[in-house]
N, C-alpha and C positions, 0 to 999 in steps of 0.2 A: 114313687119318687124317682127309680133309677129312668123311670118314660120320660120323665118331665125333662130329666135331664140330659137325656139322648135328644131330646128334639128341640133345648135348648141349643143346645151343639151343633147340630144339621140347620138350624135356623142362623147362628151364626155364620156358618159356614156358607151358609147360601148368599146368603147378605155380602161378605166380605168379596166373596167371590165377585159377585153381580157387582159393586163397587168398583173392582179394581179392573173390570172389561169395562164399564162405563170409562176410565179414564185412561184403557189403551183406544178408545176410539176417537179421540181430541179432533177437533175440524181445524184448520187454517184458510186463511182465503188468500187468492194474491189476484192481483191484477195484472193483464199483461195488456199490452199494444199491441194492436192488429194491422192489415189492412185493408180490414172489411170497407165494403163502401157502400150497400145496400140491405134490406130489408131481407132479400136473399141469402146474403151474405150473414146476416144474423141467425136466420132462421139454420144454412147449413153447419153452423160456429155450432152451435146450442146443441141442435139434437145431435151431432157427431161426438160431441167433447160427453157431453150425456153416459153415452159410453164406456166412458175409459173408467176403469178403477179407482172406487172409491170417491168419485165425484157427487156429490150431492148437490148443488146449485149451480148454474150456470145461465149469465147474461151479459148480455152484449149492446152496450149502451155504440148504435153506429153512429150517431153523430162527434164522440169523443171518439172513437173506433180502441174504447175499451171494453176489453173480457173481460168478468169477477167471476171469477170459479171458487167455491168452496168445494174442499175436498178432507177428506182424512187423510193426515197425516201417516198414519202407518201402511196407508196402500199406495201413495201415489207421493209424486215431491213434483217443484217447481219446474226442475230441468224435463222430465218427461211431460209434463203438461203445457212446455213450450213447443216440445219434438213434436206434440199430435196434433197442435193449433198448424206447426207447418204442413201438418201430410196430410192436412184437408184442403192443402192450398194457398194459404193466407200466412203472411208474416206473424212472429212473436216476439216482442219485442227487437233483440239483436238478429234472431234467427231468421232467414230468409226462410220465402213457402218450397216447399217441395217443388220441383219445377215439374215433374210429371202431372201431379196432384193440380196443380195453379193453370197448365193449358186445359186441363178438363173442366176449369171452371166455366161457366153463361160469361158471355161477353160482358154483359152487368155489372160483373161481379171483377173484374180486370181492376188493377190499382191506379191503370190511368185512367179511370173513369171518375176517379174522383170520387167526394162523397154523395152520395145523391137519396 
C-alpha cells in the first residue's frame, strides 16, 4: 500500500509539473511590415529570423511584404524581433533596416526596387 502510494505521488507530481512548463511555453504571433520586395528577400527574412530565440514559425507573405513570426513568449518579445528583422537589412515596421546590413543586400532586394 505505502508503493502505491509513493507512486501515486511521484505520478502527481510529474503531471503537475509537466502541466505548468507546458503553460510557461505560450506561443504568440505578431506581424510586422517589411521591405522585403522579392522572393529573395523572403527566403533571407525566414531562414535568418529562424534563428533567433524561441521563434517557431516564420513567413513572409512578399506581395503584402508582411512577416508572421510565431514565437514564445518567454524567450523572445516584439521589440527584439523588430531589431533583427532590421540587422538583416529590411525595414520593421517603424524601424529602419540596418544600413550596414541593407548595402550588403543583392541589388534585388534594394526597396527601390519595388515589389517584384
Amino acid at each position: 500500500m505505502k508503493t502505491i502510494k509513493v507512486l501515486f505521488t511521484a505520478f502527481t507530481l510529474l503531471f503537475f509539473g509537466m502541466s505548468a512548463q507546458a503553460q510557461g511555453k505560450k506561443t504568440e504571433t505578431v506581424k510586422i511590415k517589411t521591405s522585403s520586395v522579392c522572393n529573395m528577400c523572403k527566403k533571407t527574412i525566414e531562414s535568418g529570423m529562424a534563428y533567433e530565440k524561441g521563434v517557431k514559425n516564420v513567413n513572409l507573405d512578399v506581395a503584402t511584404q508582411m512577416l508572421t513570426i510565431e514565437y514564445r513568449a518567454d524567450k523572445n518579445n516584439v521589440d527584439a524581433l523588430r531589431e533583427a528583422v532590421t540587422k538583416l537589412g529590411y525595414d520593421a515596421d517603424l524601424l529602419t533596416a540596418d544600413a550596414k546590413a541593407y548595402n550588403k543586400l543583392d541589388d534585388c532586394c534594394k526597396k527601390d526596387k519595388g515589389v517584384h
